[in-house]
SERO-4910 file (N, C-alpha, C, O; in steps of 0.05 Angstrom, whole numbers):
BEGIN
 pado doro    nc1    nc2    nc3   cac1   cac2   cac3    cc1    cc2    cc3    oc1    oc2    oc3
  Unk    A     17    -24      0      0      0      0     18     24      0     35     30     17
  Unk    A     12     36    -20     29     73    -17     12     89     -4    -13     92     -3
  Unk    A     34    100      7     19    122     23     22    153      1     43    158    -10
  Unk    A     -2    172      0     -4    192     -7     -2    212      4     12    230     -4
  Unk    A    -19    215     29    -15    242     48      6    236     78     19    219     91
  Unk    A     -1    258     76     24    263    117      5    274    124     -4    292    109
  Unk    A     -6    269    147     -6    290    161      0    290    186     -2    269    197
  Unk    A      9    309    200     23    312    230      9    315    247     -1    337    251
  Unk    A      1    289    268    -12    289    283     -2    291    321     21    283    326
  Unk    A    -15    298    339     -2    302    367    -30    293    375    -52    301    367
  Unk    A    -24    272    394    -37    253    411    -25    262    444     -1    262    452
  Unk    A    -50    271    460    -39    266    487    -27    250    500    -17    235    484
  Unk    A    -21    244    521      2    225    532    -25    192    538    -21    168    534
  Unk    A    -42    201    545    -72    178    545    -78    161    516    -81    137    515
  Unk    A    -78    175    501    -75    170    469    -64    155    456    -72    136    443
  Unk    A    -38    165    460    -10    157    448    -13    129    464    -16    110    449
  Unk    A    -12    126    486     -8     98    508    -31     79    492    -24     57    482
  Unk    A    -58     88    489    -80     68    480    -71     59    450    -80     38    440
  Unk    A    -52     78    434    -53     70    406    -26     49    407    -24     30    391
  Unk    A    -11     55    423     17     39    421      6     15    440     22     -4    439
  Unk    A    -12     11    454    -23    -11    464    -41    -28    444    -42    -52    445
  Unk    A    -53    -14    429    -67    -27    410    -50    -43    391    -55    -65    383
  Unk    A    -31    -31    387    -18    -45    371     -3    -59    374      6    -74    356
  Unk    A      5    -59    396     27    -92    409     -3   -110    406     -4   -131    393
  Unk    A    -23   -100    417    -46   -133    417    -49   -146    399    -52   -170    397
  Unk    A    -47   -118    372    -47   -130    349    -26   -139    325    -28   -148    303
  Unk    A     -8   -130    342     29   -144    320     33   -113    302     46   -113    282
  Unk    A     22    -94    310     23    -60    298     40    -49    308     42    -51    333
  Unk    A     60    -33    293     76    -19    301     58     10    302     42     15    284
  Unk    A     64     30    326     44     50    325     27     72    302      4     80    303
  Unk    A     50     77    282     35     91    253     12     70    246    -12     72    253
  Unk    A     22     48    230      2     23    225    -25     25    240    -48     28    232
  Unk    A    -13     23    270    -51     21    284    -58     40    293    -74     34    310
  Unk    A    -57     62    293    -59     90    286    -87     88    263   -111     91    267
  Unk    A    -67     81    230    -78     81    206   -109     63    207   -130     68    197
  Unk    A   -102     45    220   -124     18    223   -139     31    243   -161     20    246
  Unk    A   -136     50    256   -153     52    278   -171     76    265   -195     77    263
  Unk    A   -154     95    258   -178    119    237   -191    107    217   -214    115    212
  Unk    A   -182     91    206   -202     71    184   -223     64    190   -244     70    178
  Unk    A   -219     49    214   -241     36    230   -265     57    239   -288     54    232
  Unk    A   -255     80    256   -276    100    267   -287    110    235   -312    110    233
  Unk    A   -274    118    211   -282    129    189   -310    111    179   -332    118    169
  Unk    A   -300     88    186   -323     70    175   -344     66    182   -363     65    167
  Unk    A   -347     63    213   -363     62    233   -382     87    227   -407     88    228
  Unk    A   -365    107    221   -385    132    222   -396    144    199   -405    167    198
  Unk    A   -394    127    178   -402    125    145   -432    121    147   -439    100    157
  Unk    A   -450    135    140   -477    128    142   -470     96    133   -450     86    123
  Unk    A   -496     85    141   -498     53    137   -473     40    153   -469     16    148
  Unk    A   -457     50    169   -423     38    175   -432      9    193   -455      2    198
  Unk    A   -410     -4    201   -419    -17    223   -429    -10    247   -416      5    261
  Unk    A   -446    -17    255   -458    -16    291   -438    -28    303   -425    -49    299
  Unk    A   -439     -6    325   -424     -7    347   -427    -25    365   -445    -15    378
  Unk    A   -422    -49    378   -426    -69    397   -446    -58    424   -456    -71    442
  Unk    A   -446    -31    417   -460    -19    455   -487    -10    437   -509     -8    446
  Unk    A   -480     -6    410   -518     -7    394   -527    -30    398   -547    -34    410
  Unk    A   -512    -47    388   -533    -73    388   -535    -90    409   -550   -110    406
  Unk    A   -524    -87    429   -524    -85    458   -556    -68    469   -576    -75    480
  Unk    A   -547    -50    461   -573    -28    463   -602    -45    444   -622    -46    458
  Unk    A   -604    -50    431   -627    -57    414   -634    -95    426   -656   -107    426
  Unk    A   -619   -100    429   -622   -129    442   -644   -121    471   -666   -129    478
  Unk    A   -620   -101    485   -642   -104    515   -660    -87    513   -669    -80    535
  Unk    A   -670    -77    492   -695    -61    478   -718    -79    475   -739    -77    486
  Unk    A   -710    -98    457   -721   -120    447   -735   -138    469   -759   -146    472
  Unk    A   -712   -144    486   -718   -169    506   -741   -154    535   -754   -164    553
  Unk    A   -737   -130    529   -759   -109    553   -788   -111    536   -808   -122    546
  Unk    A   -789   -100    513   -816   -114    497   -828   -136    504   -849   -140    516
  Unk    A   -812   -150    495   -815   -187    509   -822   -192    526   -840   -209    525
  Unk    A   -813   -184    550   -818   -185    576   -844   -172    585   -859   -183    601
  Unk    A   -850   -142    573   -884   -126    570   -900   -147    563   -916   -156    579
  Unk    A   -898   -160    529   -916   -169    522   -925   -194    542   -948   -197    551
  Unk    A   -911   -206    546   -912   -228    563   -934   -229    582   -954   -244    583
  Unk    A   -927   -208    600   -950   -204    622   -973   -200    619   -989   -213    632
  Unk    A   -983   -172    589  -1000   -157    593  -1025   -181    570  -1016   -199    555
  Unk    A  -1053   -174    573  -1068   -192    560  -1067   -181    536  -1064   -156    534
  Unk    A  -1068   -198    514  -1064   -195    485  -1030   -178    482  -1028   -160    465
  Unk    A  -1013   -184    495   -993   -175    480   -972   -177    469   -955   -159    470
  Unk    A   -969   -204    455   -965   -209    435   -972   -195    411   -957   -178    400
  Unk    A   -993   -200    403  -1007   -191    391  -1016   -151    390  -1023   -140    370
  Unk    A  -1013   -138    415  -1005   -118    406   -970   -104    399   -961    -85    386
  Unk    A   -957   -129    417   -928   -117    399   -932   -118    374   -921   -102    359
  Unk    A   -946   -136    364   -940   -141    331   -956   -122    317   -952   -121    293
  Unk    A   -982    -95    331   -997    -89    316   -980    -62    312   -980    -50    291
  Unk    A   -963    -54    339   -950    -29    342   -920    -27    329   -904     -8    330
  Unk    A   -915    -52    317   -877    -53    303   -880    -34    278   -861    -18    273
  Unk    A   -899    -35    266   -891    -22    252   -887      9    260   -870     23    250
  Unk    A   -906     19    282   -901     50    287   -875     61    308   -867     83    318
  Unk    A   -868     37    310   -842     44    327   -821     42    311   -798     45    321
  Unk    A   -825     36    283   -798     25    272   -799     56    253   -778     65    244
  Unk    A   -820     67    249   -825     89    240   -811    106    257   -788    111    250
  Unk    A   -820    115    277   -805    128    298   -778    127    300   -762    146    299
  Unk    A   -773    102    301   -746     95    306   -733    111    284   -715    127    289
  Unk    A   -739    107    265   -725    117    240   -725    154    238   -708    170    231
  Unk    A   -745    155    244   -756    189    246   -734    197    274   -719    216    270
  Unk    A   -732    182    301   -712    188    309   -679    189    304   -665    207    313
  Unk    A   -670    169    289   -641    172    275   -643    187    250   -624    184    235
  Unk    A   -654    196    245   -657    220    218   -656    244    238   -640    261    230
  Unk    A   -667    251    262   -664    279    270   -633    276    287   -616    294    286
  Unk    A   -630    252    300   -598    250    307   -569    251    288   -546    257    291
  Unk    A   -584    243    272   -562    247    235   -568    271    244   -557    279    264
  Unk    A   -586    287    230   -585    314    230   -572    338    242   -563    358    230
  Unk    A   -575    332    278   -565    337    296   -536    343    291   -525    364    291
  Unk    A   -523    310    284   -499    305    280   -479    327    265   -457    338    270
  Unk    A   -498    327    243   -489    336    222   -486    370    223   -468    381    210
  Unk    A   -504    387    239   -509    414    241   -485    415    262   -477    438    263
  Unk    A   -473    402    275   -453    400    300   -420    397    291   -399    406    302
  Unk    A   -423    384    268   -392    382    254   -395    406    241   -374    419    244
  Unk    A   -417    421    226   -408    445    214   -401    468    229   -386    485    221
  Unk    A   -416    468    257   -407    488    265   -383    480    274   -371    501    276
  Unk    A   -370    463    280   -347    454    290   -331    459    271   -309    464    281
  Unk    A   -330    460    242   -317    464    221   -313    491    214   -300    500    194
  Unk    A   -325    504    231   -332    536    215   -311    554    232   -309    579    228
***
């Protein structure tokens, strides 16, 4: 792989320790897992990127609390299944104003 750009980066003394630790775990000499490690966050934060282990962490004990409602209450089974669709709506209407959010927050950060 060639490299094209430089750029000069300064990592606090906390930083520097987590990236040069990262990379002994992983056989990386510190530039390398440095490179692998901005890759990784770049990706993650790519619309559609990978989910984060503490989202789907998050949506599991989301899920399993439903489960546990329907369980008790009479007919509810049957109303989780009548209400998925308007929560998944929501759901979505919520990460569209958090994108949004996101996004109005890097520009001013950029400006």
């Amino acid at each position: 792989m060639g490299l094209s750009r430089r750029i000069n980066l300064r990592l606090d003394p906390e930083q520097h320790a987590a990236v040069v630790a990262y990379g002994r775990r992983h056989g990386l000499r510190p530039s390398p897992a440095a490179r692998h490690l901005i890759g990784e966050a770049l990706a993650a934060a790519a619309p559609g990127g990978n989910p984060q282990p503490a989202s789907l962490a998050a949506l599991v004990a989301a899920e399993h609390a439903v489960l546990m409602v329907a369980s008790v209450l009479p007919e509810g089974e049957r109303r989780m299944q009548s209400l998925a669709q308007r929560a998944t709506e929501a759901a979505e209407q919520r990460l569209a104003m958090l994108r949004d959010s996101a996004v109005d927050s890097d520009e001013a950060i950029s400006r």
